[in-house]
Backbone as CSV, one residue per row, in Angstrom:
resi,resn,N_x,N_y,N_z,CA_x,CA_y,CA_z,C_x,C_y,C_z
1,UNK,-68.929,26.890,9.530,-69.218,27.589,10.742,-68.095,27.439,11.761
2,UNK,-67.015,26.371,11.606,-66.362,26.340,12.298,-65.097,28.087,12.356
3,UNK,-65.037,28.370,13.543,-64.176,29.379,14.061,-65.133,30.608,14.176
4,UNK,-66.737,29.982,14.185,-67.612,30.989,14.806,-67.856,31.144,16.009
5,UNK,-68.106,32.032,16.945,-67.469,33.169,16.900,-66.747,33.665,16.900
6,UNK,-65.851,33.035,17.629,-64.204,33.464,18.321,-62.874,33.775,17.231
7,UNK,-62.907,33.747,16.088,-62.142,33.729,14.756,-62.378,34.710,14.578
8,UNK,-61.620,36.040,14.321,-62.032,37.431,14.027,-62.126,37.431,12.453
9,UNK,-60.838,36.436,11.735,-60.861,35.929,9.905,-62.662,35.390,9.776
10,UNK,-62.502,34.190,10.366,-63.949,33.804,9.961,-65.493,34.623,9.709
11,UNK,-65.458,35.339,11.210,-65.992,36.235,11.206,-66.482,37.240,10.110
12,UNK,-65.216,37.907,10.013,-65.487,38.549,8.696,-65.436,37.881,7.504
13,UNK,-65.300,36.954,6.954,-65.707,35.774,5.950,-67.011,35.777,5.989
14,UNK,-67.661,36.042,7.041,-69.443,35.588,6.823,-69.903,36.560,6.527
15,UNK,-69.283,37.738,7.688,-70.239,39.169,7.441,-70.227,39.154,6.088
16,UNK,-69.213,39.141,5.210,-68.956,39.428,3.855,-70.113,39.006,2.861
17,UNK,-70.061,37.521,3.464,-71.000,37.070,2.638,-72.746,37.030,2.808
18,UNK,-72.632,37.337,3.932,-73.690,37.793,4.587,-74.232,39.634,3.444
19,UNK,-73.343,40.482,3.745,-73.240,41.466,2.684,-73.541,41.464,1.613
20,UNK,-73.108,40.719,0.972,-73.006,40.265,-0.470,-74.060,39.422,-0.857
21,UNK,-74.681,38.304,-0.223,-75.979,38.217,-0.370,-77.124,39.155,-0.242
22,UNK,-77.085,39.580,0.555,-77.849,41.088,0.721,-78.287,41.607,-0.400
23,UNK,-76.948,42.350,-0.723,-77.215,43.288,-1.786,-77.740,42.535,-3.371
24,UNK,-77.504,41.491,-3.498,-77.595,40.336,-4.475,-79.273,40.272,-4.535
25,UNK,-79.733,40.479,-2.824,-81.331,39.989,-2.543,-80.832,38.496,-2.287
26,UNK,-79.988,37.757,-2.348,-80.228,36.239,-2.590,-80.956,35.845,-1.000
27,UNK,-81.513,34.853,-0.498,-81.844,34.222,0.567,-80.519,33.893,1.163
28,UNK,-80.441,33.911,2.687,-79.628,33.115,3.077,-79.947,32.170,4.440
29,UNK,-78.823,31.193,4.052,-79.092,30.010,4.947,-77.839,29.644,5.531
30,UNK,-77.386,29.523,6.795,-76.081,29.379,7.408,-76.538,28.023,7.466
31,UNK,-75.483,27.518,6.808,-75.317,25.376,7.025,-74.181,25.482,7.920
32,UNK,-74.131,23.844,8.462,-73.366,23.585,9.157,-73.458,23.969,10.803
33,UNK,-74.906,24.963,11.324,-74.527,25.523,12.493,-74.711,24.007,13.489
34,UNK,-73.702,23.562,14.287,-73.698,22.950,15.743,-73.800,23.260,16.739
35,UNK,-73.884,24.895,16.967,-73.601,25.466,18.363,-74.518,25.882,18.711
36,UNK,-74.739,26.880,20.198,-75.989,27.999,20.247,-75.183,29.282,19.887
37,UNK,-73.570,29.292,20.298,-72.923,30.502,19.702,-72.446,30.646,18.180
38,UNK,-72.562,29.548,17.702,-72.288,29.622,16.452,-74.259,30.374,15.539
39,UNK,-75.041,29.954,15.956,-76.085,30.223,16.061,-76.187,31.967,16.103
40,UNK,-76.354,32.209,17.450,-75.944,33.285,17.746,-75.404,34.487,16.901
41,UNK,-74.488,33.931,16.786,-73.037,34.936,16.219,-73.772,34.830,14.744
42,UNK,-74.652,33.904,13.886,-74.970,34.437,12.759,-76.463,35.292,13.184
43,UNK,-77.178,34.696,13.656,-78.238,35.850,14.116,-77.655,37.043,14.406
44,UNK,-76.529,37.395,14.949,-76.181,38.790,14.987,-75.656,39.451,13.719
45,UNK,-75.263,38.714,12.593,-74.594,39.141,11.259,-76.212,39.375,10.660
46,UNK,-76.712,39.125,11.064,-78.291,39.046,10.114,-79.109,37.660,9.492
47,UNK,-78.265,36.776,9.780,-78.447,35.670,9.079,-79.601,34.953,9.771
48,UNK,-80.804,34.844,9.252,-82.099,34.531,10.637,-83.082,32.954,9.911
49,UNK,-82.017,32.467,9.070,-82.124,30.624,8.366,-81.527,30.073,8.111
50,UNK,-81.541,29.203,9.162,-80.248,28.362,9.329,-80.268,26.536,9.228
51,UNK,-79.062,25.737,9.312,-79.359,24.463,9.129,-78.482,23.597,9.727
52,UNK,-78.598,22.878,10.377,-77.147,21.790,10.911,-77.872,20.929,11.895
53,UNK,-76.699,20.586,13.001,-76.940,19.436,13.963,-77.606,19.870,15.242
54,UNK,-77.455,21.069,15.522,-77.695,22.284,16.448,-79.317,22.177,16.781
55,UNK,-79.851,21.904,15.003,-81.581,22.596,14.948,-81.903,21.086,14.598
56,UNK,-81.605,20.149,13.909,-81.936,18.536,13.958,-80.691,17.406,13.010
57,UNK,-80.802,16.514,13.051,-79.900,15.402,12.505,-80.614,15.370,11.573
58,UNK,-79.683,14.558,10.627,-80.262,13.852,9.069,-81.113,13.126,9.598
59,UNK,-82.185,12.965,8.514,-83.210,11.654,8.498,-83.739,11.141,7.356
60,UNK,-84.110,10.155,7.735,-84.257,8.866,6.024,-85.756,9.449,5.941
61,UNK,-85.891,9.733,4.455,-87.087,9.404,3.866,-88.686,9.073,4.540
62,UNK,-87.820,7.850,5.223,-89.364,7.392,5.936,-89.301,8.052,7.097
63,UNK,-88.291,8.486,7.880,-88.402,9.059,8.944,-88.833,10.347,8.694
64,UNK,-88.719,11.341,7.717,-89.404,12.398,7.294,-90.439,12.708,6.877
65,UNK,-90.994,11.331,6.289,-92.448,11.056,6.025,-93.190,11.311,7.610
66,UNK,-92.721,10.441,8.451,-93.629,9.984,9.646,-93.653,11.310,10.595
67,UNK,-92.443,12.129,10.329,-92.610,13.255,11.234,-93.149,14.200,10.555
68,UNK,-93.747,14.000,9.136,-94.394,15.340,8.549,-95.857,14.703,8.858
69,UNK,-96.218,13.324,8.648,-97.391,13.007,8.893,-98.004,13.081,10.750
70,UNK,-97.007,12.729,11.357,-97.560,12.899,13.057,-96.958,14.201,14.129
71,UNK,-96.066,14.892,13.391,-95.636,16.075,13.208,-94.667,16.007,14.872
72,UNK,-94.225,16.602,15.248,-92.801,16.425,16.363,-93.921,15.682,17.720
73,UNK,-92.892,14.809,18.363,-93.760,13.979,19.498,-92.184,13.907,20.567
């Protein structure tokens, strides 16, 4: 995700693949987003599932347990 948005190369690197999943049908999932414009800028390519530091941090096992069992606090 890095040189999203502002990278006109990058840019079109995603649309592409953004495209190309498409037509494939495959699902897509933008990893890596950190930003709200990096965010953004794939919500505007179409891309509407996403994953990184932006939407939450890694977590251990047990910490994923406890937040699926008492659910966000």
């Amino acid at each position: 995700m890095q040189g999203l948005p502002g990278e006109a190369g990058q840019v079109a690197v995603v649309e592409a693949i953004v495209a190309m999943a498409r037509a494939l049908d495959y699902r897509i999932v933008g990893e890596g987003v950190e930003t709200e414009a990096q965010a953004d800028a794939l919500l505007a390519l179409g891309c509407r599932e996403m994953q990184g530091y932006l939407l939450g941090r890694p977590l251990s096992a047990g910490a994923m347990e406890r937040l699926l069992r008492n659910g966000a606090q």
